[in-house]
DRENSE-292812 format. One record per atom (N, C-alpha, C, CB): residue number from 0; atom name; x, y, z. Coordinates in nm, 4 decimals. Glycine has a CB too. Example, Ala and Ser with C-alpha at 12.3 -4.5 7.8 and 13.67 -1.06 7.14 Angstrom:
<pts>
PT   i at       px       py       pz
PT   0  N   1.3190  -0.5690   0.7800
PT   0 CA   1.2300  -0.4500   0.7800
PT   0  C   1.3200  -0.3300   0.7800
PT   0 CB   1.1308  -0.4473   0.9046
PT   1  N   1.2850  -0.2250   0.7080
PT   1 CA   1.3670  -0.1060   0.7140
PT   1  C   1.2900   0.0030   0.7870
PT   1 CB   1.4084  -0.0598   0.5725
</pts>
This chain:
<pts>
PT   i at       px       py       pz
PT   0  N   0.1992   1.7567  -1.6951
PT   0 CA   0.1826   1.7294  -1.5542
PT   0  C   0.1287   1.5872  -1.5379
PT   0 CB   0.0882   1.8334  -1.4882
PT   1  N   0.2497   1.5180  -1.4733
PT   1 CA   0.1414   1.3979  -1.4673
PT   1  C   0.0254   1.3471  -1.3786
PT   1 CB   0.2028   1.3052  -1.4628
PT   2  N  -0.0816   1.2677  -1.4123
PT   2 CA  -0.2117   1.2074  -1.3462
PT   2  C  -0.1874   1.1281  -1.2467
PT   2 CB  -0.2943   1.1313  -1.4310
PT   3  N  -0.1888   1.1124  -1.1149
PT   3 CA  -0.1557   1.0243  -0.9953
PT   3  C  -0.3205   0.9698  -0.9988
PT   3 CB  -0.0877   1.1179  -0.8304
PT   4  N  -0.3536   0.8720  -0.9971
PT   4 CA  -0.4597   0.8267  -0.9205
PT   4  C  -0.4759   0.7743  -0.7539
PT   4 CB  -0.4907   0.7334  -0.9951
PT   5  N  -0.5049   0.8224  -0.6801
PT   5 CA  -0.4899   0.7580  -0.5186
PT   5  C  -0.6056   0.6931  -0.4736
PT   5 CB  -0.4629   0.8692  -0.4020
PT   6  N  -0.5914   0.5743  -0.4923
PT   6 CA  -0.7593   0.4834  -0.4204
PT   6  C  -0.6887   0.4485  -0.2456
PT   6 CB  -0.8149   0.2499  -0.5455
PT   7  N  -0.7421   0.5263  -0.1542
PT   7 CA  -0.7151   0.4722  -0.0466
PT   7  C  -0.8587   0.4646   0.0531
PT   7 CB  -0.5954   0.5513   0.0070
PT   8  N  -0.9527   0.4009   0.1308
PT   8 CA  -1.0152   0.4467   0.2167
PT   8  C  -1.0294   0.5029   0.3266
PT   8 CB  -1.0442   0.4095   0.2227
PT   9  N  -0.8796   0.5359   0.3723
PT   9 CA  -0.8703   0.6096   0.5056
PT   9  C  -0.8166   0.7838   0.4261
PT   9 CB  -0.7247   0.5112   0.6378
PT  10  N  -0.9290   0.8253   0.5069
PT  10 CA  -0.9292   0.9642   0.4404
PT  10  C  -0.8036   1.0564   0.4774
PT  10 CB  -1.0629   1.0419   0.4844
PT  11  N  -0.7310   1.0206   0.5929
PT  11 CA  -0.6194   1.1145   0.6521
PT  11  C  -0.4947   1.0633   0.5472
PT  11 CB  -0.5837   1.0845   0.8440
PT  12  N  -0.4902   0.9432   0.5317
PT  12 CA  -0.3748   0.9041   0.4184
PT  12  C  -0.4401   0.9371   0.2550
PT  12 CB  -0.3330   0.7109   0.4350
PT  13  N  -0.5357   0.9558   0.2380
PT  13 CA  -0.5670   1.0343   0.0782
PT  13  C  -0.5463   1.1379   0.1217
PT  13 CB  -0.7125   1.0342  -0.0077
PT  14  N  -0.6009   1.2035   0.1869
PT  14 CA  -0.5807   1.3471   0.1765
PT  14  C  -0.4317   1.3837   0.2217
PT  14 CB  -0.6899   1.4232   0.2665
PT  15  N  -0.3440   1.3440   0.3236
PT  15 CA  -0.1695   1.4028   0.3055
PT  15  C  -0.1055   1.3420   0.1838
PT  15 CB  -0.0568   1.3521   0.4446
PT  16  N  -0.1855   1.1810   0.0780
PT  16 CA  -0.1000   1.1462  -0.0201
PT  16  C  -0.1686   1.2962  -0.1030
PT  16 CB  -0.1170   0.9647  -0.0919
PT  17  N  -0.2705   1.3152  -0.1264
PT  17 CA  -0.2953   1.4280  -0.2259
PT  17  C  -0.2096   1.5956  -0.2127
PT  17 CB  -0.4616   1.4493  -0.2090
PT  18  N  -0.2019   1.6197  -0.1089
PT  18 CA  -0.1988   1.7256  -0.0175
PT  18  C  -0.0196   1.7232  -0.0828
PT  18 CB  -0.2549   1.6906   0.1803
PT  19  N   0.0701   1.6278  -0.0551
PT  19 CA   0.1987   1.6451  -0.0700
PT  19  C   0.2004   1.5989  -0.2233
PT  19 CB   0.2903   1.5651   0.0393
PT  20  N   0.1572   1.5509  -0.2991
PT  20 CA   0.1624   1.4931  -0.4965
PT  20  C   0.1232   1.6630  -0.5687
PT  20 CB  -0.0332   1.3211  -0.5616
PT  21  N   0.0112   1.7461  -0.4793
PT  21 CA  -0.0419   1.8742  -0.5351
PT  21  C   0.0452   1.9833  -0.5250
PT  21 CB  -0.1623   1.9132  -0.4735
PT  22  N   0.1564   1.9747  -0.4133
PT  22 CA   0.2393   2.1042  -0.3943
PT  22  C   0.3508   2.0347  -0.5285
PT  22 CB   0.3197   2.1382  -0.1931
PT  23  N   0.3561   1.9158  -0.5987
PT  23 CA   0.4692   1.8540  -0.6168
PT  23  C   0.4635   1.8706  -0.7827
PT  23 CB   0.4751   1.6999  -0.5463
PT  24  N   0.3607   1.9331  -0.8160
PT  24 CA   0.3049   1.9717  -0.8942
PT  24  C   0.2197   1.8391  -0.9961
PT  24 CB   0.4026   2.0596  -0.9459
PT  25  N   0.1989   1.7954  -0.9251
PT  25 CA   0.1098   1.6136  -1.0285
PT  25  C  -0.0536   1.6657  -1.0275
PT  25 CB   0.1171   1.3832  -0.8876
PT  26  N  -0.0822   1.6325  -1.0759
PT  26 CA  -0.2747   1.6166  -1.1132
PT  26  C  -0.3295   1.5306  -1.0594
PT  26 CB  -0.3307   1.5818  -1.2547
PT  27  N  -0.3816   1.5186  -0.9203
PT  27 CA  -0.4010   1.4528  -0.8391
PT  27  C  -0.5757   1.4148  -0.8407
PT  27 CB  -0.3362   1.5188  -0.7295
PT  28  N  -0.6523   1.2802  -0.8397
PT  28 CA  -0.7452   1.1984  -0.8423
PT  28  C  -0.7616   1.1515  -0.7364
PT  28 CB  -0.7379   1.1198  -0.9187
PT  29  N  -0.8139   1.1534  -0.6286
PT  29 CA  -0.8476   1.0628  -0.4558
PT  29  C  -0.9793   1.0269  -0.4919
PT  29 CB  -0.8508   1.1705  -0.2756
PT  30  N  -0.9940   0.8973  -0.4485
PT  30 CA  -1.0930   0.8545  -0.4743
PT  30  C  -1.1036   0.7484  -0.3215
PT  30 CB  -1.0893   0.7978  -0.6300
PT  31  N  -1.2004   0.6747  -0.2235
PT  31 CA  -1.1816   0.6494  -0.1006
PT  31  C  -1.2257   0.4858  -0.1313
PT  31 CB  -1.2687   0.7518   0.0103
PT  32  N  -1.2176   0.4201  -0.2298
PT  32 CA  -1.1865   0.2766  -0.2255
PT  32  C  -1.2077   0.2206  -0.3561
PT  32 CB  -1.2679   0.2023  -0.1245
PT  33  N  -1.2342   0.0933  -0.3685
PT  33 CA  -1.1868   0.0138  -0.5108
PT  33  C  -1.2943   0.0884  -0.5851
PT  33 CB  -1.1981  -0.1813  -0.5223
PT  34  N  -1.4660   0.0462  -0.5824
PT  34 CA  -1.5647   0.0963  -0.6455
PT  34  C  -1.5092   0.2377  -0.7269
PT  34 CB  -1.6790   0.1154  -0.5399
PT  35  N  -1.5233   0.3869  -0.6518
PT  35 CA  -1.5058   0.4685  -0.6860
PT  35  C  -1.3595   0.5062  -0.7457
PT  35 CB  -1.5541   0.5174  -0.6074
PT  36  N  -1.2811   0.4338  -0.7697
PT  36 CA  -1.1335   0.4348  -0.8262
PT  36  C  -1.1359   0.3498  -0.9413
PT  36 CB  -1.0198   0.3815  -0.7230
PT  37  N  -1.2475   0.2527  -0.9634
PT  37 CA  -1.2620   0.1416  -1.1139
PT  37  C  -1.2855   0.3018  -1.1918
PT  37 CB  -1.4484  -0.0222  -1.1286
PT  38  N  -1.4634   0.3505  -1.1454
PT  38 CA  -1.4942   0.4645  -1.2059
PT  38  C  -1.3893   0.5598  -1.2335
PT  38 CB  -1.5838   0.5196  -1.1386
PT  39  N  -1.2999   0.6224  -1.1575
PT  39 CA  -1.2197   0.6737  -1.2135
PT  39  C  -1.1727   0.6441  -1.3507
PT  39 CB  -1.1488   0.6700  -1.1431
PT  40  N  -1.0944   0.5354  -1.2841
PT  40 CA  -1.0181   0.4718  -1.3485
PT  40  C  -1.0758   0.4996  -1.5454
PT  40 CB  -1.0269   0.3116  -1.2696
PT  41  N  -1.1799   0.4717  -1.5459
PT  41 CA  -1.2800   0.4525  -1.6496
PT  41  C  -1.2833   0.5933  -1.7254
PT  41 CB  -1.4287   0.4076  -1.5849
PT  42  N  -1.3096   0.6757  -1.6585
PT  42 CA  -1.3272   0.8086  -1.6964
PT  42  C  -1.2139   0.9089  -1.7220
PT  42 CB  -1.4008   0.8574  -1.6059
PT  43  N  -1.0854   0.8415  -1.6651
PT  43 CA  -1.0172   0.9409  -1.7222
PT  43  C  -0.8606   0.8593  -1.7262
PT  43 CB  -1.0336   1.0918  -1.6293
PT  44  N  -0.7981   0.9437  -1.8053
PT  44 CA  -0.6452   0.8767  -1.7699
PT  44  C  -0.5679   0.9170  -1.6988
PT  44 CB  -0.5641   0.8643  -1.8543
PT  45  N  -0.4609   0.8063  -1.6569
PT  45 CA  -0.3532   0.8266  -1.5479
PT  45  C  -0.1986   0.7894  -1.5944
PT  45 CB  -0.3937   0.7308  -1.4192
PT  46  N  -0.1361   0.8073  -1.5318
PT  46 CA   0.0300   0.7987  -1.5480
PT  46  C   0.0333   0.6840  -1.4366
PT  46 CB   0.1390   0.9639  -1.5065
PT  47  N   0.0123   0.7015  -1.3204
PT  47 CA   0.0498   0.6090  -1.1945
PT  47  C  -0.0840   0.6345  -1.1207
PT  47 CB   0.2020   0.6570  -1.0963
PT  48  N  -0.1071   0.4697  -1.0612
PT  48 CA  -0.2010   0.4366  -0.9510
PT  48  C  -0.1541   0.4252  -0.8295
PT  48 CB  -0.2636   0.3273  -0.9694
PT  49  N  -0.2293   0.4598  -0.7530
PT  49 CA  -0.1219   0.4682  -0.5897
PT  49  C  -0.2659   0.4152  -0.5329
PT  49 CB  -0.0361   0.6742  -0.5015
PT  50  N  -0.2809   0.2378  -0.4763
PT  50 CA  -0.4081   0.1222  -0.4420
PT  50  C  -0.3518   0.0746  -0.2683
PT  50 CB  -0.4032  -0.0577  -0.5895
PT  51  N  -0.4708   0.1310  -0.2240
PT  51 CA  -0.4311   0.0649  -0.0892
PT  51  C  -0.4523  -0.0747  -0.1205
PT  51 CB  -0.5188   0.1124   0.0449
PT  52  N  -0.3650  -0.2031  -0.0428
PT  52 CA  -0.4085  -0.3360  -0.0905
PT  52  C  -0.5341  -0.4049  -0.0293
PT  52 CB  -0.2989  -0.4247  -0.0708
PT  53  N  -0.5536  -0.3357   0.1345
PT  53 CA  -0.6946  -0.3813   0.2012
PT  53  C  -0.8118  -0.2377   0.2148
PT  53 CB  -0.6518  -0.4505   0.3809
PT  54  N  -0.8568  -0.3212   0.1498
PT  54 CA  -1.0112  -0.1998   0.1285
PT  54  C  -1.1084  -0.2571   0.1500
PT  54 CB  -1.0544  -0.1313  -0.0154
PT  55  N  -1.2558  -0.2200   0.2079
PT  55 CA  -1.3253  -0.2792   0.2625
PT  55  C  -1.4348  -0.2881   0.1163
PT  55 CB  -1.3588  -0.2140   0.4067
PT  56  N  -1.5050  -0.3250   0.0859
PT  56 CA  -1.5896  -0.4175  -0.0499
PT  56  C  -1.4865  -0.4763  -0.1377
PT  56 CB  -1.6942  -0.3135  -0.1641
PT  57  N  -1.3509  -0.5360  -0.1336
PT  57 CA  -1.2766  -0.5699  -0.2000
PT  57  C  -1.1420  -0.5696  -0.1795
PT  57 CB  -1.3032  -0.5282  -0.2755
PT  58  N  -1.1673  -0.7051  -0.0675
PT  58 CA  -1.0648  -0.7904  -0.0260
PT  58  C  -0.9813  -0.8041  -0.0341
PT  58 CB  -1.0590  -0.8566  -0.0313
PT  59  N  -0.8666  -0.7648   0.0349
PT  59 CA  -0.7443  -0.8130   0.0047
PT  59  C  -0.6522  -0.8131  -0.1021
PT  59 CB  -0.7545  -0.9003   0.0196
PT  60  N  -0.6227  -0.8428  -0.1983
PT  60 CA  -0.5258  -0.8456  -0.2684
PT  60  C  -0.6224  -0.8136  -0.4557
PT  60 CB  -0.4345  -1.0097  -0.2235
PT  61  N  -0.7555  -0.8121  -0.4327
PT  61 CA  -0.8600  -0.8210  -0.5101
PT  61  C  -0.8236  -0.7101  -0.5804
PT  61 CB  -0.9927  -0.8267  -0.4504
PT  62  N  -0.8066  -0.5535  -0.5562
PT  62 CA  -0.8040  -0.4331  -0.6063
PT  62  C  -0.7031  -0.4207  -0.6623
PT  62 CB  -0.8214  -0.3427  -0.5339
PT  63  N  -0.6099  -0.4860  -0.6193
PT  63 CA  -0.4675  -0.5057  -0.7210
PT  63  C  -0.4682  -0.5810  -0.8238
PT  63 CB  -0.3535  -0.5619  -0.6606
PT  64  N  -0.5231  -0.6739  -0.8060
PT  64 CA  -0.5391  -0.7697  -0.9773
PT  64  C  -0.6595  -0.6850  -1.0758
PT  64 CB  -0.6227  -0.9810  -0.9462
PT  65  N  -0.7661  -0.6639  -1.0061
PT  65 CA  -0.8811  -0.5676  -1.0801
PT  65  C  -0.8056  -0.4537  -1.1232
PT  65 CB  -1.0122  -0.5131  -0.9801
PT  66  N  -0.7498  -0.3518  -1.0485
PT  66 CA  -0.6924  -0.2410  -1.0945
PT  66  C  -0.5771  -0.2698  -1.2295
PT  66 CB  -0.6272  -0.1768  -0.9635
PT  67  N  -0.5088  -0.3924  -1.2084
PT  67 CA  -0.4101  -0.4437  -1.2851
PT  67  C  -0.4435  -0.4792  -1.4040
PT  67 CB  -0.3556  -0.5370  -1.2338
PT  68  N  -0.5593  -0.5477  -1.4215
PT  68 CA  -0.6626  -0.5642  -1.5218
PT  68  C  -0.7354  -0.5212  -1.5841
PT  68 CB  -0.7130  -0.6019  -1.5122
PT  69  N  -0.7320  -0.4186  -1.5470
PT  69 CA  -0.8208  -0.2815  -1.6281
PT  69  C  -0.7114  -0.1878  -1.6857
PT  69 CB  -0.9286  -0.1727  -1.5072
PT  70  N  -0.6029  -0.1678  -1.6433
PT  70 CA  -0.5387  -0.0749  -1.6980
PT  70  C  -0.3867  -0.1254  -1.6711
PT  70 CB  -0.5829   0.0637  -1.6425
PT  71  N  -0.3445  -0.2461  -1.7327
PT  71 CA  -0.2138  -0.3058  -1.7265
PT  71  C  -0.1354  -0.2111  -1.7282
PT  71 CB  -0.1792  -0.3951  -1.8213
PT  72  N  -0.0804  -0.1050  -1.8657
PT  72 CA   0.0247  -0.0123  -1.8801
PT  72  C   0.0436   0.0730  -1.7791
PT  72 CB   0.0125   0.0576  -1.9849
PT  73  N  -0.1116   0.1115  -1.7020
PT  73 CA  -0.0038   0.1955  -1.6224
PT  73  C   0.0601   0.1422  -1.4765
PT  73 CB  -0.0733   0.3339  -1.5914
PT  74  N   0.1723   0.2321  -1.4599
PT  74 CA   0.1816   0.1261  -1.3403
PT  74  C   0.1174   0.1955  -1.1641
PT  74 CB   0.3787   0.0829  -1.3317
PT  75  N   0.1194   0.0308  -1.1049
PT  75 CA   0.0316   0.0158  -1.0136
PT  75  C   0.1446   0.0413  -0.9013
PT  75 CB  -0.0559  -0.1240  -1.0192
PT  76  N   0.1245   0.0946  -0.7846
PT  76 CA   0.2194   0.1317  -0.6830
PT  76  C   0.1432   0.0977  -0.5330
PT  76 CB   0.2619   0.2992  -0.7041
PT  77  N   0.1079  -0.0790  -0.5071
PT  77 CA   0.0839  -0.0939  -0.4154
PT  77  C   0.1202  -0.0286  -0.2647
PT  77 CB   0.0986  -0.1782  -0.4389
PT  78  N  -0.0042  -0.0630  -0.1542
PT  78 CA   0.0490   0.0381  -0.0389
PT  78  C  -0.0598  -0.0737   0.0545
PT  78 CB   0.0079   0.2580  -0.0533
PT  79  N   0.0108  -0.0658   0.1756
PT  79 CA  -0.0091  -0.1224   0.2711
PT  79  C   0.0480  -0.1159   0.4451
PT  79 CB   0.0098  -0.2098   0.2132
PT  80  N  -0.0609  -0.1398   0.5416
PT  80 CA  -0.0093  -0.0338   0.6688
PT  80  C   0.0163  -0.2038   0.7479
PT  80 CB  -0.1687   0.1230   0.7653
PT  81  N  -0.0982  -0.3194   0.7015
PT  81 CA  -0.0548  -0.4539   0.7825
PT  81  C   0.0798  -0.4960   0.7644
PT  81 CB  -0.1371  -0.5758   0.7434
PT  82  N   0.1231  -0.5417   0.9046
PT  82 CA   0.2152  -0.6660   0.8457
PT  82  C   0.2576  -0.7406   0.8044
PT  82 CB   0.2403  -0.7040   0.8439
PT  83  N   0.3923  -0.7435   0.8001
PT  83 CA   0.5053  -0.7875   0.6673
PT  83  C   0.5701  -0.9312   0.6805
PT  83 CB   0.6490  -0.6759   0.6628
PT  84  N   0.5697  -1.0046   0.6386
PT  84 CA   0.6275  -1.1440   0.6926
PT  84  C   0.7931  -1.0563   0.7186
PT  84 CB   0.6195  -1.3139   0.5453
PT  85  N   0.8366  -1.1991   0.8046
PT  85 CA   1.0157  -1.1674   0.8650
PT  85  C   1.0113  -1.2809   0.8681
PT  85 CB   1.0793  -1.0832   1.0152
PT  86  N   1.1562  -1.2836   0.8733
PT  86 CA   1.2264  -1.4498   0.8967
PT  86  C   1.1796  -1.4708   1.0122
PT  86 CB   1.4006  -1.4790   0.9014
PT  87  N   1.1264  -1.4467   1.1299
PT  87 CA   1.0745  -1.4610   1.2111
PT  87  C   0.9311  -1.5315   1.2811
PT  87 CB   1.0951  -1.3843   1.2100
PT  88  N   0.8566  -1.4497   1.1108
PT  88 CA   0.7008  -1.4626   1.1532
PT  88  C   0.6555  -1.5674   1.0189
PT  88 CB   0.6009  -1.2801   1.1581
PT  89  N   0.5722  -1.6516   1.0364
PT  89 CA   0.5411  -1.7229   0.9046
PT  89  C   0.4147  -1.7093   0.8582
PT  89 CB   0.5620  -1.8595   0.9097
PT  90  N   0.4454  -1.5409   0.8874
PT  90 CA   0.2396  -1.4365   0.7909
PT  90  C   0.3230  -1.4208   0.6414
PT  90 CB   0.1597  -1.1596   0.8865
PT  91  N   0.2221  -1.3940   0.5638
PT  91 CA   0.2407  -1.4023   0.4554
PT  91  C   0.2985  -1.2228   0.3929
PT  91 CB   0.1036  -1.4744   0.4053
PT  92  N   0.4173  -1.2783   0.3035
PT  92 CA   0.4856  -1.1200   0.3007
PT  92  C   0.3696  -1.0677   0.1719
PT  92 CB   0.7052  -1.1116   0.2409
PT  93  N   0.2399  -0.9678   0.2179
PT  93 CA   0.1475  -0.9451   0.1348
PT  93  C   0.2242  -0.7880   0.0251
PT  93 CB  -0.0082  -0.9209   0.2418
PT  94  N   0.3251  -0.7743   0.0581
PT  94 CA   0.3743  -0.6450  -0.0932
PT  94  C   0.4715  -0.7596  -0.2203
PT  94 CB   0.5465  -0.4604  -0.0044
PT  95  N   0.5332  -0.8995  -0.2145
PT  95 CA   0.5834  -0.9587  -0.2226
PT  95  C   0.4172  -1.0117  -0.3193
PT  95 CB   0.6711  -0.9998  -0.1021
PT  96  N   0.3231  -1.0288  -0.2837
PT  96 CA   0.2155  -1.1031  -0.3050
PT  96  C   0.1308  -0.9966  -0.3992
PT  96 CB   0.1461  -1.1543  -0.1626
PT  97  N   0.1846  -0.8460  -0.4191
PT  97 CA   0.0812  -0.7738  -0.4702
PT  97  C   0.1937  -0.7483  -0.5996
PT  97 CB   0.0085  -0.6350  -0.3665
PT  98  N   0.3093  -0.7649  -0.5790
PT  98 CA   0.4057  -0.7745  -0.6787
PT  98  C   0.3617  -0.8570  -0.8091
PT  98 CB   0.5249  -0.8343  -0.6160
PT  99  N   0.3025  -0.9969  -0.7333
PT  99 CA   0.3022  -1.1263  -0.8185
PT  99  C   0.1960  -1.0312  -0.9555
PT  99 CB   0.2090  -1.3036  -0.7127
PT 100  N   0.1037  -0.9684  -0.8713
PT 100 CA  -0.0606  -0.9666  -0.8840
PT 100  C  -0.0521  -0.8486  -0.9773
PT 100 CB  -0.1663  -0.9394  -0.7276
PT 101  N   0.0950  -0.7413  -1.0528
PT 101 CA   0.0894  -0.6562  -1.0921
PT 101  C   0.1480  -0.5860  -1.0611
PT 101 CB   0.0230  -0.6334  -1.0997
PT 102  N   0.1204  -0.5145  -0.9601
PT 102 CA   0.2413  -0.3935  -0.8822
PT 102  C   0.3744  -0.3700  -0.9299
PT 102 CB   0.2822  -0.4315  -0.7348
PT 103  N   0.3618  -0.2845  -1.0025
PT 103 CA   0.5276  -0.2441  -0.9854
PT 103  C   0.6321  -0.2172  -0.8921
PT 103 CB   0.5459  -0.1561  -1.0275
PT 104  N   0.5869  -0.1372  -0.7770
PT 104 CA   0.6285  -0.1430  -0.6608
PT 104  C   0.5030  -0.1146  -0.5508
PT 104 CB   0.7429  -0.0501  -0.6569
PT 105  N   0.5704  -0.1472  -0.4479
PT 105 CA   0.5249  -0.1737  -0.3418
PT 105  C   0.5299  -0.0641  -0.2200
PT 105 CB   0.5830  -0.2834  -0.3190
PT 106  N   0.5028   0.0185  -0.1499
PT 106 CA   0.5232   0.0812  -0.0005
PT 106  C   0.4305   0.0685   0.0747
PT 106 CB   0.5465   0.2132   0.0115
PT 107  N   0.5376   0.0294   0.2128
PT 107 CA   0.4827   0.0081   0.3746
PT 107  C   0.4130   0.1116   0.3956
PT 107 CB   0.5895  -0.0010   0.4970
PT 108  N   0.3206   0.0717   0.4250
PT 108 CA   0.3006   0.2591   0.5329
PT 108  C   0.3267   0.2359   0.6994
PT 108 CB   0.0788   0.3423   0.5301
PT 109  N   0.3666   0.3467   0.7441
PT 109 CA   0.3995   0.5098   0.7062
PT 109  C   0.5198   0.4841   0.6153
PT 109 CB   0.4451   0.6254   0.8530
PT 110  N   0.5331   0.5667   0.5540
PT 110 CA   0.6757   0.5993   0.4154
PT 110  C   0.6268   0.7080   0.4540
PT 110 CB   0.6880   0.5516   0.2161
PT 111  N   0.7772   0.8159   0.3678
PT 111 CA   0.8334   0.8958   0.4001
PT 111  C   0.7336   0.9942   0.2705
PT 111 CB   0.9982   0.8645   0.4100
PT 112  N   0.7417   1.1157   0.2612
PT 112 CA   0.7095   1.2204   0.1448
PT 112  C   0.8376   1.1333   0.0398
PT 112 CB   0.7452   1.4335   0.1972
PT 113  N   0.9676   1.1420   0.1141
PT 113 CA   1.0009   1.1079   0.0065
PT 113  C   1.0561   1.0331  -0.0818
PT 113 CB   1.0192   1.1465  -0.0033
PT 114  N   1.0232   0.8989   0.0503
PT 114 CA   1.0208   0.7551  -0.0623
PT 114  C   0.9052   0.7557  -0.1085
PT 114 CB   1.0430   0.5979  -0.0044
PT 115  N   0.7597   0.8055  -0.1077
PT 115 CA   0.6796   0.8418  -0.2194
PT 115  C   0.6786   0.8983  -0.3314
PT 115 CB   0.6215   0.8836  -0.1961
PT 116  N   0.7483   0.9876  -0.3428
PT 116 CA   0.7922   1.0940  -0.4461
PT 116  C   0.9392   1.0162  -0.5275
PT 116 CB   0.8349   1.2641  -0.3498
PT 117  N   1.0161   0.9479  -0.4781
PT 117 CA   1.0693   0.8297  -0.5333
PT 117  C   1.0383   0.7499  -0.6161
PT 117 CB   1.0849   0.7702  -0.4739
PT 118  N   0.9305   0.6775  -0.5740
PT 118 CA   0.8874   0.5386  -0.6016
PT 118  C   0.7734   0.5796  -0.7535
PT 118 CB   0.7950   0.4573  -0.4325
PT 119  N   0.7346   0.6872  -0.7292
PT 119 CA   0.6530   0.8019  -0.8281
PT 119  C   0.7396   0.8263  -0.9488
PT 119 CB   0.6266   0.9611  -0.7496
PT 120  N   0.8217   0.8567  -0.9482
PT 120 CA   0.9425   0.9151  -1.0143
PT 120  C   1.0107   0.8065  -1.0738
PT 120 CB   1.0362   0.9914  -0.9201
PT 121  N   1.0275   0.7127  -1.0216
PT 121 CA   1.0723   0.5314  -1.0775
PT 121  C   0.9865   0.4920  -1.1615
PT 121 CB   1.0682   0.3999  -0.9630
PT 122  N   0.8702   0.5155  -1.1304
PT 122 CA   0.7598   0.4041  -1.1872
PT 122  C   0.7105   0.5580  -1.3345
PT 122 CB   0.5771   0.3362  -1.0088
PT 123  N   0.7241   0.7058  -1.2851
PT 123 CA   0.7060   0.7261  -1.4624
PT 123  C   0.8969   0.7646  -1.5321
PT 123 CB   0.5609   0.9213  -1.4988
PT 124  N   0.9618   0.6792  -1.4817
PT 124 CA   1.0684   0.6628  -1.5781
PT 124  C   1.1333   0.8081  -1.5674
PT 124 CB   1.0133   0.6179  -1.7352
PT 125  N   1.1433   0.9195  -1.4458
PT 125 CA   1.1658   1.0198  -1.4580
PT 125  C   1.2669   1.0420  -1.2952
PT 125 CB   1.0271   1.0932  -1.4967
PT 126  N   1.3681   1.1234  -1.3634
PT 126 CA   1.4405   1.1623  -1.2273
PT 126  C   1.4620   1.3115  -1.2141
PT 126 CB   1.5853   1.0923  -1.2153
PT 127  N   1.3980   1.3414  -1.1207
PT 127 CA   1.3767   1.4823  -1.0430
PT 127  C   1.4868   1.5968  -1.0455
PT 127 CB   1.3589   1.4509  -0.8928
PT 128  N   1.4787   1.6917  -1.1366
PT 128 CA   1.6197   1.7782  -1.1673
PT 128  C   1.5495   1.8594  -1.0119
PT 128 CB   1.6449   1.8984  -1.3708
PT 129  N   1.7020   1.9063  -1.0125
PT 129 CA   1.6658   2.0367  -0.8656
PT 129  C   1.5542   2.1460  -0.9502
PT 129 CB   1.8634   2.1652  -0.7981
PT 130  N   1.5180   2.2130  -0.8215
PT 130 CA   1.4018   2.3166  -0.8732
PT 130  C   1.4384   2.4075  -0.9500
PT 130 CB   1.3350   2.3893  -0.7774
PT 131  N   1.5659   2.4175  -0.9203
PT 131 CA   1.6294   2.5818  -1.0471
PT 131  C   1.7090   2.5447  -1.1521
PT 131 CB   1.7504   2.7152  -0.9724
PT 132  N   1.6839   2.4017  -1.2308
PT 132 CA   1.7012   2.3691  -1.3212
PT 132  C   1.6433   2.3033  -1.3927
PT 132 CB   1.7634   2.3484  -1.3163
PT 133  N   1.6122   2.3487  -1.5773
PT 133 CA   1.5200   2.2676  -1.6259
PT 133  C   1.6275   2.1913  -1.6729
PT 133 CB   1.4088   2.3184  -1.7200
PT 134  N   1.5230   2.0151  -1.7319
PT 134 CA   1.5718   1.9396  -1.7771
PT 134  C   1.6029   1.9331  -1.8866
PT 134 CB   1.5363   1.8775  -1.7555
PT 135  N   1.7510   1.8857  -1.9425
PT 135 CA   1.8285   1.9000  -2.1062
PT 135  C   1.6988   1.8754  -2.2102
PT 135 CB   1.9746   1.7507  -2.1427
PT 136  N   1.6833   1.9542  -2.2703
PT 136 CA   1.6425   1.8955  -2.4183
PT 136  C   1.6436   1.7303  -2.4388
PT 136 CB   1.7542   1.9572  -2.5309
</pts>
């Protein structure tokens, strides 16, 4: 079963990311910002990190290079609810910027259950047989 780690500080998005990873059958870790997600991090192992990119004691793009830096192999699955640069706007495209910093991939929020469960499934190298079939040998 694999280990999800979820560092987010808004408790309604840890708890539906946990809430939908637990029916999905993963081993789910919520932890509510960078501090208490290093500790994790420390204490136990993971398959995939799921890092909000703005958290409040640790700025901006900070928890992604720290998280990245402590535990390179696994991979990091940035998340973010601010806005996105467009050909339009000349803000800075910050999932483009958490890429540089580590991230394997990146999601906007709101995303879907199941471009989460996607992007999960990409990043541990695994593609989802239907439920009433196990996978070949």
């Amino acid at each position: 079963m694999p280990r999800i780690l979820v560092v987010d500080d808004d408790p309604m998005v840890g708890a539906t990311i946990e809430v939908l990873l637990l029916r999905q059958g993963f081993d789910v870790t919520l932890t509510d910002g960078g501090e208490t997600g290093l500790a994790a991090l420390e204490a136990q192992t993971f398959d995939v990190m799921l890092v909000d990119i703005f958290m409040p004691h640790m700025r901006g793009f900070e928890s992604i290079r720290i998280f990245h830096e402590r535990a390179p192999a696994i991979p990091l699955i940035a998340m973010s609810g601010y806005a996105f640069a467009s050909s339009a706007s000349p803000s800075p495209d910050f999932l483009r910027m958490a890429l540089e910093l580590g991230a394997m991939r990146c999601l906007r929020k709101p995303f879907t259950p199941e471009t989460l469960l996607t992007t999960i499934r990409e990043c541990l190298g695994q593609s989802a047989p239907p439920k009433d079939q196990k996978e070949a040998p």
